[in-house]
Each structure stands twice: as structure tokens, then as C-alpha cells.
N, C-alpha and C positions, 0 to 999 in steps of 0.2 A: 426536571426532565428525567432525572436517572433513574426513578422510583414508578416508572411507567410499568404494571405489569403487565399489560398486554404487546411490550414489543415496541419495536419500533413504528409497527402499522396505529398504534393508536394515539399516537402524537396530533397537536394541534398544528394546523397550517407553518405557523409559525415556529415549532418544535422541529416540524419535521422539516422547513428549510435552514435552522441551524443543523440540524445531524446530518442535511446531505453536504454539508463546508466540514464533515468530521466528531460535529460533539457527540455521537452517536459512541462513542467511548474510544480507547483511545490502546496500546500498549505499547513498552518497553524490549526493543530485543536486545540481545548482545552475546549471545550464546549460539555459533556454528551448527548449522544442521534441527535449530528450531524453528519449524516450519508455523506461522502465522495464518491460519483461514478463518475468516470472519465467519462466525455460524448466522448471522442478521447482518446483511451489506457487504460493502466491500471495504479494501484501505481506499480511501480518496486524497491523502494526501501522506508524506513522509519527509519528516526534518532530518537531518541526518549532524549527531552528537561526534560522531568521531568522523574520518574520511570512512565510507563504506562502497563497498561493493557489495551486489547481492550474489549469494547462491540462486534463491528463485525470486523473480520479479511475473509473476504469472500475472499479463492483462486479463481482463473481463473478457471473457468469452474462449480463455484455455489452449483454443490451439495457434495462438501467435499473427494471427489474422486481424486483431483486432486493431483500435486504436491508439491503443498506450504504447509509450515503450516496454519493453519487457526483454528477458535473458533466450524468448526461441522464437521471436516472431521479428519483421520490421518496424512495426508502429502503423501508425498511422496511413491506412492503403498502402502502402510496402512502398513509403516513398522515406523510407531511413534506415536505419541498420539495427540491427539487434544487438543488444549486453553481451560482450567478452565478458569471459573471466577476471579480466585484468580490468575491466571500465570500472570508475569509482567516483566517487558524487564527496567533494568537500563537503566539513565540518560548516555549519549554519545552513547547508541549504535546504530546500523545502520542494520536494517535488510534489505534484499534484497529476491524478490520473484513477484509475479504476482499478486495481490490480485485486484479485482473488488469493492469490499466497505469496507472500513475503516471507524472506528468511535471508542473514547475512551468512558473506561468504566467511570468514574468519572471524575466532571468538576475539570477543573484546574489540569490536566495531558494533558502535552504538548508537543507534537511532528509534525515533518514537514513530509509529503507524497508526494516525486515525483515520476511522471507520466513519462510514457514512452512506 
């Protein structure tokens, strides 16, 4: 699947419903104020290696309206709260959501963001 030159559009059926669960590639942050935008998809899921907070948790569709959680909107029809600064997601866990840029709030909090 990784040796696909035309993208992620030219995936088989079955290519392209593993890459929307993330195998669509994957990255490592852990470095403050690296901001993450997928150029092909979104992040659709995020483990989190150390306890992390985000700096940006930007859902699918940017201005905070959308469904996800994220750090300037409510979620889901605005029936939840948006990311403080201070909110932070334990070591193993694995969120799953749409989000267009990721980035941790403090270096040396580490987690993986796959795309999909």
C-alpha cells in the first residue's frame, strides 16, 4: 500500500478502508509548537506515548463547529466542552476523530497521529 503513486485516491476498496482506520501513514510528534497538517487526509486516530495535552487539536472543518473534540470548538453539535490548556489525555490512550492539525502543547510529550 505505501508504494501507491497516485495517492491515496488510487487505492483498492479494500486499501482504501484500511487507510480510512489510519494505515494511510502515520507520524511521531514530541516537539512544542510542531504543528502536524496532513497534505492527503486527516489524523483519524491519536495514541498518546506520554500524558499529552494539545496546543492545536483542530477538528475537520476548522472553525470548532464540527464533530470532534478539539482545543476552539464544543464537539459534537456543541453538546461538550472544548480543550483547556490544562486538559490532557493519559499515556496508552488512543483517541479517534478527524482532526486537520495536531500539535503538543509541551516538548517531550509524545504521541503517534495516524492519517486516514
Amino acid at each position: 500500500m505505501a508504494g501507491k503513486r497516485g495517492g491515496i485516491h488510487s487505492y483498492t476498496v479494500q486499501e482504501a478502508q484500511n487507510a480510512a482506520m489510519g494505515q494511510a501513514g502515520s507520524v511521531f510528534l514530541d516537539t512544542a509548537s510542531t504543528d502536524f497538517i496532513p497534505t492527503n487526509g486527516v489524523v483519524v486516530a491519536i495514541t498518546m506515548i506520554t500524558d499529552c495535552a494539545f496546543e492545536f487539536l483542530t477538528g475537520e472543518g476548522g472553525d470548532g463547529s464540527g464533530t470532534y473534540i478539539n482545543r476552539i470548538g464544543d464537539g459534537y453539535e456543541s453538546q461538550g466542552d472544548a480543550l483547556g490548556s490544562g486538559d490532557s489525555f493519559p499515556a496508552g490512550m488512543t483517541i479517534y476523530g478527524r482532526w486537520t492539525t495536531v500539535s503538543v502543547q509541551t516538548s517531550g510529550q509524545k504521541c503517534i497521529c495516524y492519517v486516514g
